[in-house]
N, C-alpha and C positions, 0 to 999 in steps of 0.2 A: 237612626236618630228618630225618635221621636217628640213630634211638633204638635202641641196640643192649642187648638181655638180658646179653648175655653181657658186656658192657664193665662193669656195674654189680655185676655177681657180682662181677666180678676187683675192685671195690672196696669190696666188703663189703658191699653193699644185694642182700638180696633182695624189697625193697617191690613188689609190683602196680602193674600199672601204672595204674593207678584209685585208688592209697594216696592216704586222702586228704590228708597231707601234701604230695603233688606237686599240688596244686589251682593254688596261687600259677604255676605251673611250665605246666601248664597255661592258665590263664588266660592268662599272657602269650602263647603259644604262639597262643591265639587270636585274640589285641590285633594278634598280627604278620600274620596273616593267610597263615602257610605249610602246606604240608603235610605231615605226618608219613610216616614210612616205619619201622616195625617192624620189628624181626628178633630170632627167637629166644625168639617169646609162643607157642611151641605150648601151654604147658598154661594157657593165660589168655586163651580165648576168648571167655569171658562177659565179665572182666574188663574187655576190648578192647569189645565190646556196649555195657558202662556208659558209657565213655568216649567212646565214637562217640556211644551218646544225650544224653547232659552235654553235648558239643561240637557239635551237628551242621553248623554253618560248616568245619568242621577236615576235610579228607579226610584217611582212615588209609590206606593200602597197608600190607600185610602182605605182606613177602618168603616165598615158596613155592617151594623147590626142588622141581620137579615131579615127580621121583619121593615127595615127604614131603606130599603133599596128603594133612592129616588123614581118617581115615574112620573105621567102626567096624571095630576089629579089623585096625588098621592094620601091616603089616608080614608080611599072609597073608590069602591072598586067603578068604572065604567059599567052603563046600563049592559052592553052587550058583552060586561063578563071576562075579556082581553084589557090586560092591562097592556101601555103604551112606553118604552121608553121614552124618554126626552131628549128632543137630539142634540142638547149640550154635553148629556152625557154620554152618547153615540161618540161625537165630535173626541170627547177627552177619553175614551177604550178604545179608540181608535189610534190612541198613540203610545209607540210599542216600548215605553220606560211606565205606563200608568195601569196600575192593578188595583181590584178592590178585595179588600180582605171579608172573606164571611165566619159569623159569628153568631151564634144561638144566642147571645148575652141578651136578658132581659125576659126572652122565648119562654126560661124556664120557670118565670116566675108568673108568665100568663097563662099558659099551657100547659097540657100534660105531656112529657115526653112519648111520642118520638117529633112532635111538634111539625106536624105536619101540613099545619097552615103556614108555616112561612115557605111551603114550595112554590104557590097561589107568587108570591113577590119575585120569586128568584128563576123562574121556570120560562119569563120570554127573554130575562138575560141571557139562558144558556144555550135558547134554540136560536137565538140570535149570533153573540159570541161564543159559543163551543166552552172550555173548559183551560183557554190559554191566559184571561182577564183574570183568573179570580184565587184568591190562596184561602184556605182556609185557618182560622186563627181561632185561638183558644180564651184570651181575650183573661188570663191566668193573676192574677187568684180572683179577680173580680167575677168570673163563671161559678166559681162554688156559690156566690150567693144565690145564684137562681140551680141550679144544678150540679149534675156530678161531673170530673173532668171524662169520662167515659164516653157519661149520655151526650156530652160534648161535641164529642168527635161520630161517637156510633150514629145518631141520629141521621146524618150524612151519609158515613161510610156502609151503614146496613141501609136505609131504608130508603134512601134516596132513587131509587133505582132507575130511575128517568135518565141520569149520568151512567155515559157510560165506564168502562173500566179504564180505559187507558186516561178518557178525560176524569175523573177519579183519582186518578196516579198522578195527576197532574196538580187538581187542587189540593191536593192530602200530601202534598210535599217538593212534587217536582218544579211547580214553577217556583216555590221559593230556594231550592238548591240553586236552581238556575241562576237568579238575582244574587244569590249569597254568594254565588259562585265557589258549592259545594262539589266535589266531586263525591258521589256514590261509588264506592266499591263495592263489587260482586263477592259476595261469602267466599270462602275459600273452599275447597272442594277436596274432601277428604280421601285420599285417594290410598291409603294403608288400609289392609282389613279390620276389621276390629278385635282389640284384645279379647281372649277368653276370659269369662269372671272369673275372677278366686273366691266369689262368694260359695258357701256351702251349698252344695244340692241338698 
């Protein structure tokens, strides 16, 4: 399910997303057994906290355009060059229904691919939290405007190399099986010889 900030402005509600008039809202949300996708809670991360604890059957992903990965003093870097998480947002990865989705969207339309100034944002989330908080997303058809669905995904999966591979496997698909509660089957394993051609020699 996707729950959009901004769709609700445009209709006159500024409630939290935790108002507890959305409870009833909620509650069914959990009866359904789907999971949420967020966009546009930057300033309601505790918010998001109460609601992941209230629900915790409920997975949240929080859409993260990966140059916009909150921090403190976001939008310039600290004199001594280490950017700081925020410990509200420590507090809300820290609770194991809440993921942040990463996304180049925007990236391609500042930068030139393989866009590797948004590591500089994403790089003390990962030596912090590992590779189990974050799903990577395509963020589809809205990514062609700045790029291509390839440079999308390769940008990550080639050049990131700071990630390692299993954590890789994780944000390139595993953790969202998990939440989708996909099972992955193993290829099948061809175990006949192989025919001879009948094409001509």
């Amino acid at each position: 399910m996707f729950y959009p900030k901004a769709g609700f402005r445009l209709a006159g509600s500024d409630d939290s997303v935790d108002a507890p008039q959305l409870r009833p809202f909620w509650d069914e949300v959990q009866k359904l057994g789907v999971m949420v996708y967020l966009h546009g809670f930057f300033e309601e991360w505790r918010n998001i906290a109460n609601l992941a604890e209230r629900y915790p059957g409920v997975p949240i992903v929080h859409t993260i355009p990966t140059w916009n990965f909150p921090r403190e003093g976001i939008g310039r870097t600290p004199r001594e060059g280490k950017i700081r998480i925020r410990q509200d947002i420590r507090d809300l990865l820290g609770l194991p229904n809440v993921y942040f989705e990463i996304t180049p969207i925007a990236y391609g339309a500042a930068f030139e691919y393989p866009y590797t100034e948004a590591i500089q944002s994403f790089l003390p989330y990962y030596e912090e939290l590992g590779g189990s908080k974050f799903m990577w997303g395509s963020d589809m058809p809205n990514l062609e405007r700045c790029c291509l669905y390839l440079q999308g995904i390769d940008y990550l999966r080639r050049h990131w190399n700071f990630i390692s591979g299993p954590d890789k496997a994780l944000i390139l698909g595993g953790n969202a099986a998990r939440v989708f509660n996909l099972v992955c089957e193993p290829e099948p394993r061809n175990t006949m010889p192989p025919k001879e051609s009948s094409w001509p020699r």
